[in-house]
C-alpha positions, -999 to +999 in steps of 0.1 A: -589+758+009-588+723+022-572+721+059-545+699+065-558+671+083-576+667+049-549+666+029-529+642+051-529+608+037-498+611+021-480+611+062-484+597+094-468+611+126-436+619+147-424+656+183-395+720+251-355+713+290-315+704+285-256+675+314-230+650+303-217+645+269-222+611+249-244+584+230-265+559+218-306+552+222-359+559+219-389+582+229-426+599+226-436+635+225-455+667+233-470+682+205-482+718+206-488+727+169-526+721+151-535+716+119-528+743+092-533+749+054-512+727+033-519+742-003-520+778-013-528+784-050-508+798-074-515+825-101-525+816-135-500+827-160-523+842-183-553+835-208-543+834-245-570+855-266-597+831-285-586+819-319-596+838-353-614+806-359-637+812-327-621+787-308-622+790-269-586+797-256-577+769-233-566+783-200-536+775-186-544+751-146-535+768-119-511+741-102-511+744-062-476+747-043-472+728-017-470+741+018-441+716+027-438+733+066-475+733+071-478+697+059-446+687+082-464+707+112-496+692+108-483+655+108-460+662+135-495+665+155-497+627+154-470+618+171-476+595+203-470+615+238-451+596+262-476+602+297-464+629+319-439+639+297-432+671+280-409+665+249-400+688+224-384+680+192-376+704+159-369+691+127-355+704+093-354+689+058-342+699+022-341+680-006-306+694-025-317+686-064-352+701-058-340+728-032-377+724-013-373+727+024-393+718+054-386+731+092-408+724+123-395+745+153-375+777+156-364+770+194-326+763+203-313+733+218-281+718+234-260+703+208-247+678+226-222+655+204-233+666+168-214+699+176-189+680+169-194+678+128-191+720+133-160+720+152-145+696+126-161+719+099-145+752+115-112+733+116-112+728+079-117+763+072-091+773+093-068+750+074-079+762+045-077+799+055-037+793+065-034+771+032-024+740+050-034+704+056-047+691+087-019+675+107-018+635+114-026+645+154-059+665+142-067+637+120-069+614+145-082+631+165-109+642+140-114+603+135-123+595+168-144+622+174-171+619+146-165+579+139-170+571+182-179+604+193-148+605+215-149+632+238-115+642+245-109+641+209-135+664+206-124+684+236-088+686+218-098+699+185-123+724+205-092+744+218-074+740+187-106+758+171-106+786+199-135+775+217-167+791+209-150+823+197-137+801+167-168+782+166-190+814+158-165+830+138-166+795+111-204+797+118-210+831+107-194+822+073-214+794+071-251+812+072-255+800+112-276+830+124-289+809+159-261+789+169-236+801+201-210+778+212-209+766+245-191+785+277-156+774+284-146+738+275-180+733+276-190+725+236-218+696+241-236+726+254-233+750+224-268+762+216-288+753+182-315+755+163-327+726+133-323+755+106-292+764+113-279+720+118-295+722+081-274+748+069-242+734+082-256+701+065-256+721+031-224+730+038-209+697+046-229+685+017-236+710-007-213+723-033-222+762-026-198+757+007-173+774+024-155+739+026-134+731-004-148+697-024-120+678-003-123+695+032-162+683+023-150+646+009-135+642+042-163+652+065-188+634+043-165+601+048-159+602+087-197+606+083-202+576+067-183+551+091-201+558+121-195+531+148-220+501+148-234+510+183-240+550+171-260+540+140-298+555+147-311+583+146-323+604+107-306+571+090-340+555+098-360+573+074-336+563+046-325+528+025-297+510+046-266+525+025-260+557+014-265+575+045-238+599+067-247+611+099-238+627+134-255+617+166-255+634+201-273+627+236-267+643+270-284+639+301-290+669+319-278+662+356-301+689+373-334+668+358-318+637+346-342+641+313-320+636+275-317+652+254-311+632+221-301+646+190-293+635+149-284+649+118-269+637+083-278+626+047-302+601+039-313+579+006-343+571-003-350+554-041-323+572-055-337+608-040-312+624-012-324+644+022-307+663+043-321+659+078-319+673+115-333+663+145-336+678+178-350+670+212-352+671+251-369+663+280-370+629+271-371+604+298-343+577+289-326+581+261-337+549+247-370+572+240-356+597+222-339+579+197-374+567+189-389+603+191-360+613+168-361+587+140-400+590+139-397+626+137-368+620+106-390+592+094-425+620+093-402+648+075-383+623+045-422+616+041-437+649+030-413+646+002-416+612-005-455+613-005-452+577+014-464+568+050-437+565+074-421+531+080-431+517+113-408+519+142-387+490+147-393+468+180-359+480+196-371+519+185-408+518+201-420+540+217-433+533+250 
């Protein structure tokens, strides 16, 4: 079986400590996995029995199935390290019409702002559960807080929700098995993992949801207006329209490191990704919004079978 590394021409690269609440911003990273098998063969269906006529049976090819995380993992290892720094970064990917998934990291991270696309998820089903509309107060509110990442917005709708108790109690209906929201009024410190930012993804997105089509319509538009200044992060990896996101970055006050954080739907020729970035112990913040988009640039590009675009000059990594 051919190692990774091997099979690698299809990707180049993109890659473990968590306080404030905000964001805009580009980084390198620490890299701990190594290469692994890509391919794993699967079972012939059967050979038919020769022909009367004593012609050989052609045998069905066995057609290998791709190892998407092991591919992801392995071109992960190529990301550039920023000296003396120790980033980590997890990433998650699906592609909805084929259903093929890729994740890279199991550890949890803060949140930081893209909590906020759950607490504005748990409100809808809440509305939904008491068979009512939001209110024009919660819908401002709701505007503010995806569209400019306003945090009193966010801390508004957050006791509206019941903290984390409403948080986990909306998360546990939407398949979120490693998310805990944050202590107190605390939410930017609610505690994730990629897989589980990819599962609310397929609910925001998807049509097997707990969200009714318009509770989804609305999320997916507040999404899609993001302000000018907030508009980095997994949109990189895509074509310039057709994306939705939800940024986050927080500076941790005890180590002043960032941790910088994206997630949303992406375009690429026609083909749509679901995408979700996280990362700390980046040293400005400007850093990991380059360690993020690189690391959503390397996952759209196992799928895509293309080499990532290059970083642009404002997103380098230095």
């Amino acid at each position: 079986m051919e190692s990774a590394r091997a099979r690698r021409a299809l990707v180049c690269a993109a890659v473990t400590s968590a306080v404030a609440l905000g964001g805009t911003a580009a980084g390198a990273a620490y890299v701990k996995a190594r290469a692994q098998p890509v391919v794993r063969a699967v079972s012939s269906a059967g050979t038919p029995s020769a022909a009367a006529s004593g012609e050989a049976a052609v045998e069905p090819v066995a057609r290998p199935a791709v190892d998407r995380d092991a591919l992801l993992a392995d071109s992960m290892g190529d990301v550039p390290v920023e000296d003396g720094a120790e980033v980590s970064v997890a990433v998650a990917v699906v592609e909805p019409d084929s259903g093929e998934s890729a994740t890279y990291g199991e550890r949890r991270f803060d949140t930081a702002s893209v909590v906020k696309v759950d607490i504005l998820a748990a409100l809808l089903l809440q509305a939904q559960d008491a068979g009512r509309e939001l209110t024009a107060t919660e819908k401002s509110y709701a505007t503010a807080m995806i569209e400019s990442s306003d945090n009193d917005s966010a801390s508004a709708l957050w006791r509206t929700i019941g903290r984390a108790e409403g948080l986990d109690a909306a998360n546990e209906r939407f398949g979120l098995t490693g998310t805990e929201g944050g202590d107190g009024m605390l939410w930017g410190l609610t505690q994730t993992t990629a897989a589980d930012q990819l599962a609310l993804l397929r609910q925001v997105f998807g049509e097997d949801s707990e969200l009714s089509a318009v509770s989804r319509s609305y999320l997916q538009g507040l999404m899609g207006r993001i302000a000018v200044g907030q508009r980095w992060g997994v949109l990189a990896a895509g074509d310039a329209s057709g994306w939705a996101l939800k940024n986050g970055w927080l500076p941790r006050t005890a180590t002043g490191l960032w941790d910088v954080n994206s997630v949303g739907r992406v375009t690429v020729d026609g083909r749509d990704f679901l995408v979700a970035v996280l990362s700390d112990g980046n040293t400005t913040k400007e850093k990991g919004i380059a360690l993020v988009e690189a690391a959503a640039r390397v996952a759209v590009s196992v799928f895509t079978g293309e080499a990532p675009a290059p970083a642009t000059k404002s997103a380098t990594v230095g």
